[in-house]
C-alpha positions in Angstrom: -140.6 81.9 215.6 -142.1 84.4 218.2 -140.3 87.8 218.1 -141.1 90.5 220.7 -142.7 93.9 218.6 -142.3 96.9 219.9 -141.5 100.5 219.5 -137.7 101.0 219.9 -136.5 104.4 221.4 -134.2 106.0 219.4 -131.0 105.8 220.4 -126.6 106.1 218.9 -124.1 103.5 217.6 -120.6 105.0 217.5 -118.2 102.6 216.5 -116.0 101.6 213.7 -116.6 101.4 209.9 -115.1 99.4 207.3 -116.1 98.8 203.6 -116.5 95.1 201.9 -117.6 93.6 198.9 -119.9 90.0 199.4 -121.6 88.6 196.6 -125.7 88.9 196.4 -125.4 90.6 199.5 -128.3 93.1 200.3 -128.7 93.2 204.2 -127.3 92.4 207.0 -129.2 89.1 206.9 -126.0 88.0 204.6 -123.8 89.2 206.8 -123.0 86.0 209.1 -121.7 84.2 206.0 -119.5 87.2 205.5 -117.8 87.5 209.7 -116.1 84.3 208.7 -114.1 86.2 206.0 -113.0 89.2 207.3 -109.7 89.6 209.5 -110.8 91.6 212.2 -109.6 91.6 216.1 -112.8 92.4 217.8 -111.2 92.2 221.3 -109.4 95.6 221.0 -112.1 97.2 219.1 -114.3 96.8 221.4 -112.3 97.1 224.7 -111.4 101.0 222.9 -115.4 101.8 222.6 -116.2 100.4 226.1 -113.6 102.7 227.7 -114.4 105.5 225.4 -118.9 105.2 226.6 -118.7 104.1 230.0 -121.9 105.9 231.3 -124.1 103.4 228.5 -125.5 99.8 229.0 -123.5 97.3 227.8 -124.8 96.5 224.3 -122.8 96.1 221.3 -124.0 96.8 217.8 -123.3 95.1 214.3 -124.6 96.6 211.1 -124.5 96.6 207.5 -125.7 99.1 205.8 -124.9 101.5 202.7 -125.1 98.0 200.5 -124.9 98.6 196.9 -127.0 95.3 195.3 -125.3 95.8 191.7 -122.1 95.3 193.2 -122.5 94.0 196.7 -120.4 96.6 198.6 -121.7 97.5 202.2 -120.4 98.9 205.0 -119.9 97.5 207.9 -120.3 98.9 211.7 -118.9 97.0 214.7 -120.3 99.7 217.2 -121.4 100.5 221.0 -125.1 101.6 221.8 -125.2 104.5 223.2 -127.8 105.0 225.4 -126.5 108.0 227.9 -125.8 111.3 226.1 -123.2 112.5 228.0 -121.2 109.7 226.5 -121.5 111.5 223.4 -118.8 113.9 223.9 -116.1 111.5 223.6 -116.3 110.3 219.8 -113.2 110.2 218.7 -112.0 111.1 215.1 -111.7 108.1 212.9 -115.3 106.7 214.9 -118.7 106.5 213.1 -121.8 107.5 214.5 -125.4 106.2 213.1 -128.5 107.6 215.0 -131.1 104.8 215.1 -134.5 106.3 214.5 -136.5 104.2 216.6 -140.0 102.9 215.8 -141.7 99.7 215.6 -139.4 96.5 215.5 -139.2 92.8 215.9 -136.9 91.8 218.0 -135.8 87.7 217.3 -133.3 86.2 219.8 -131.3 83.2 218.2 -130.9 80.0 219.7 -129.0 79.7 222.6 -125.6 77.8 221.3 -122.4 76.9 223.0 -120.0 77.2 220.0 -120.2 80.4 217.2 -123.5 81.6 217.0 -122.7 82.7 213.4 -124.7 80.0 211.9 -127.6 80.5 214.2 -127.6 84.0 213.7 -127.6 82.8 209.8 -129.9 80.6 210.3 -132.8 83.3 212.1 -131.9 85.7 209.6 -133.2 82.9 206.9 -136.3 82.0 209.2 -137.1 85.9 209.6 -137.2 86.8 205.6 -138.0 83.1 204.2 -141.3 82.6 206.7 -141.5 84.7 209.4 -141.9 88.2 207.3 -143.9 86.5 204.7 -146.4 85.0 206.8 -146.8 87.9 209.2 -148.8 91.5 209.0 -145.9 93.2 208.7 -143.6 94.0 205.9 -139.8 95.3 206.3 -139.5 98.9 206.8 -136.3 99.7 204.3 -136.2 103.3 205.8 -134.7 102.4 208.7 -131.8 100.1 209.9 -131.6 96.4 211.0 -129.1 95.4 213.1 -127.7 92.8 215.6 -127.8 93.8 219.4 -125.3 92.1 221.8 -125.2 92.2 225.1 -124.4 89.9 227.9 -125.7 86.5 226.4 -123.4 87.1 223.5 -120.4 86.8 225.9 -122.2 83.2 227.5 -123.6 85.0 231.2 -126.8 83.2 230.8 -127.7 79.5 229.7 -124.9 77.3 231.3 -122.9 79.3 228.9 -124.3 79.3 225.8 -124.2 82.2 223.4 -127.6 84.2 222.1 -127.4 87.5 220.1 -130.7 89.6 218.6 -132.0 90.1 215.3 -133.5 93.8 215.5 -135.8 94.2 212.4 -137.8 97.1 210.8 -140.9 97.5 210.5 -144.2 98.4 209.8 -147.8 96.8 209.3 -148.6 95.9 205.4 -151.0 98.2 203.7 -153.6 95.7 203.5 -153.5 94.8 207.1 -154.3 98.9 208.1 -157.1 98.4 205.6 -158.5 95.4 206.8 -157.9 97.0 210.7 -159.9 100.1 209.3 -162.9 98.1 208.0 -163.4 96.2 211.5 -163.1 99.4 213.5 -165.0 101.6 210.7 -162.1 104.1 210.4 
């Protein structure tokens, strides 16, 4: 697993919020278990933000976040990136809008699939906190928000068809790493 680590630039999500309950859910790395058991219509969602930001890149955003471990409620955002600010002026009343901070991320793409990418999105998320983050210098930065970027491979534009979403991640280098980095340079 090779993700792609760079500093984001902040940008907007405005979309739609709703409010669930999952059990032993703490991220949005549970959330692909939970898509199956929600009844939402994407489609018309998403058509409604797409007319409403036409000036941004096509990029769709889905996030879980205010999560309540006790009790496993979370929010849920199935939103728009926002990436031109004049598209800013038409949020609506009854849409959500979450600045993303920006800063340093991994970026995982899942496998390319031609059916539901839910369990390869599952499946990534597992890899990312079972071995990836583990293993690695980093450590997951809880101040800011993870999330799942679509874009055009999510809709199958590119592989013969097959689907591919990414896993955007948070974070930052573990103490011991900028302490061991400080040694070699002798700052």
């Amino acid at each position: 697993m090779n993700p792609h680590i760079f500093e984001l630039t902040p940008f907007t999500v405005v979309g739609y919020t709703s409010r669930h309950a999952k059990e032993n859910m703490k991220n949005t790395a549970d959330a692909p278990t939970f898509w199956n058991t929600i009844n939402l219509d994407y489609g018309p969602i998403l058509t409604k933000l797409y007319d409403a930001f036409p000036k941004s890149k096509h990029c769709e955003i889905s996030m879980c976040y205010n999560v309540d471990e006790n009790t496993g409620e979370f929010t849920y955002i199935l939103g728009r990136g926002i990436d031109n600010p004049a598209d800013l002026i038409n949020i609506e009343p009854g849409m959500t809008r979450i600045d993303i901070t920006g800063g340093l991320y991994a970026i995982f793409s899942t496998p390319p699939v031609f059916d539901s990418y839910i369990k390869a999105a599952q499946d990534t998320w597992n890899e990312i906190f079972l071995n990836w983050l583990p293993q690695s210098e980093f450590e997951y930065d809880e101040t800011r928000h993870d999330f799942e970027y679509h874009d055009e491979r999510d809709h199958g534009k590119y592989f013969g068809g097959k689907l591919q979403i990414d896993i955007c991640i948070p974070i930052r280098q573990r103490e011991e790493e900028i302490r061991k980095s400080q040694l070699r340079t002798g700052g």
